[in-house]
C-alpha positions, 0 to 999 in steps of 0.5 A: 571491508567493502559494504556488501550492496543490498541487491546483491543479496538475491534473495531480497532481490526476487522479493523486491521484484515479486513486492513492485509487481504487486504494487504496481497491479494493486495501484492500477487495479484501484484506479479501475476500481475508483472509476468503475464506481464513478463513471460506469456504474456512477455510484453515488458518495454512500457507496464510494466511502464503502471503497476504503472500508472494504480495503481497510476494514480487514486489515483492522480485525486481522492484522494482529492474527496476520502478524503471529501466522508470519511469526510461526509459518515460512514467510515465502508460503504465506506470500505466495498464498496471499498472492495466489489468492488475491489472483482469484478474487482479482479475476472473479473482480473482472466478471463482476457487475454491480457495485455491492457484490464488487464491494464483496469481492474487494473486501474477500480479496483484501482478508486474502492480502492482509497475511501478506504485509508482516509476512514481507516485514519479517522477511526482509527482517530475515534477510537483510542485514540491519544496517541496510533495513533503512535502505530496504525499506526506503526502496521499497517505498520509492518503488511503490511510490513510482507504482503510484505514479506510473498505475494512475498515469498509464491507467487514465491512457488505457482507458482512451482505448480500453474499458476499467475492467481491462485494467483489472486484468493488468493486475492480475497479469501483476499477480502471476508475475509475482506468484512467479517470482515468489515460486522460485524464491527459496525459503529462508533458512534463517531464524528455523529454531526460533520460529519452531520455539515460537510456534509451540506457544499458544496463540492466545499468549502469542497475541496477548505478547504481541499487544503487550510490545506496542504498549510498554514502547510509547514510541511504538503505541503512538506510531500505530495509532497516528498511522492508522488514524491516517491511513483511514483518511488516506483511504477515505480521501483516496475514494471520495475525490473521485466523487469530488473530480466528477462534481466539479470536473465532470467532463475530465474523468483523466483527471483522477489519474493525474491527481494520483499520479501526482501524489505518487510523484511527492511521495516518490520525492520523498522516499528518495531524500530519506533513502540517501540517510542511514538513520532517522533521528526523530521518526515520530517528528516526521511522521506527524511533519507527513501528517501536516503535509497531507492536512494542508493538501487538503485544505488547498484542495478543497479551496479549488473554484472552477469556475474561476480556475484552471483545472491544473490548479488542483494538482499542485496539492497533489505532490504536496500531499503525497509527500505526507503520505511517504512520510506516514508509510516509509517511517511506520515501516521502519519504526516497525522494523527496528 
């Protein structure tokens, strides 16, 4: 029989394009965000690292309970919610001015995102046929990674003719699009019986189960760990590089937007290589590969001496970097999924 193509499936199709508009306005939102900090405001470094723990802090304390809600509650509502929300915090983002009630916002409006994440694995999980999860999950991968690419790239442009907070606006014209595409999404009518089952557990036990599943698979356990533990350095990295860009270059805030725009590049590769297998073999291999990847970027990075460089030397590690981070990402993804 011909294999079904997986944008045939419309249902994963209107996901698909609800999930690259948000990517595409979150990533052009934290450039704003970063250069809000750097070059308006000119925050120094204590409030810099602040950044990735107002983004990554709730999705710490709140992933777990995101993770039962999308279990008992229809994936589709939970999305549109979490994006409707984050629209909110987004404008009143715009109409902020000072970098602690700016952390503020972030942080609300990260608690607001965090539903969304396991709502989308467990959507696509609905869905999308098991032998096309890799599929999925690499294009979603490609797709955020091109956001990653095109959101620094086109940000560092805008701000020749515009100001950052108009850039935050581009997000939440990404917000409505996908609050948009997410309204005419029609709920899955898969796996009904299973999520009324399931939503008459209490959620104590529902919680207790679902730490007891990462720990009796030692695949799983490690996965998580080293994940978040990269994820943490990512996001950390993510924030104080800007600080680094303003000390060594200070007169070339664009930059930021090319160092970004280049790991989204070697993420992009990757994702591309890995959407062309049906199966990885040793995901906990190439994780810790991506972890190497990312380790050696920096290590390159931090080996840059203007005053006997380029400026373009610094972002040759930018490709290599990112090639690490969508090896973390796209794997973690598809580790969990399966």
């Amino acid at each position: 029989m011909k294999k079904e193509k997986l944008f045939a499936n419309s249902s994963y199709k209107k996901f698909f394009i609800s999930s690259t508009a948000a990517s595409f306005g979150d990533l052009f939102d934290m450039f704003a965000v970063m250069t809000l900090f750097t070059y308006v405001w000119h925050a120094n470094s204590l409030w810099i690292t602040l950044i990735p723990v107002a983004y990554a802090l709730p999705s710490i304390l709140l992933s777990q309970a995101a993770g039962n809600l999308a279990d008992r509650y229809d994936k589709v509502q939970l999305m549109f919610l979490s994006e409707l929300v984050r629209l909110l915090f987004t404008c009143l983002l715009f109409f902020t001015n000072e970098p602690l009630l700016a952390l503020g916002v972030l942080m609300l409006r990260s608690m607001s995102s965090v539903m969304k994440v396991p709502a989308q694995l467990s959507y696509v999980r609905e869905v999308v046929k098991e032998d096309q999860l890799m599929q999925a999950s690499t294009l979603q991968n490609i797709m955020f990674q091109v956001a990653k690419v095109a959101g620094p790239f086109l940000g560092a442009a805008a701000l020749t003719i515009t100001t950052p907070k108009a850039c935050i606006l581009v997000n939440a014209a990404a917000c409505m699009i996908s609050i948009g595409v997410l309204f005419s999404l029609k709920k899955a009518g898969k796996n009904i019986q299973g999520q009324a089952a399931r939503s008459s557990h209490q959620a104590k036990e529902t919680y207790s189960n679902g730490w007891k599943i990462v720990f009796q698979h030692s695949l799983l356990l490690r996965v998580v760990i080293l994940f978040h533990l990269s994820y943490f350095v990512v996001m950390l990295v993510d924030a104080q590089i800007s600080i680094f860009l303003r000390d060594v270059l200070p007169h070339h805030p664009e930059m930021l937007g090319w160092l970004l725009s280049g790991i989204g590049l070697g993420a992009l590769a990757t994702g591309v290589y890995l959407n062309r297998k049906k199966q990885v073999h040793h995901p906990f291999r190439l994780l810790s590969l991506g972890l190497l990847l990312f380790g050696g970027a920096l290590f390159f990075i931090s080996c840059f001496n203007p005053a006997v460089m380029s400026r373009y030397f610094i972002l040759i590690a930018a490709p290599i970097g990112g090639g690490g981070v969508g090896l973390n990402l796209l794997l973690f993804n598809y580790i969990v999924q399966t």
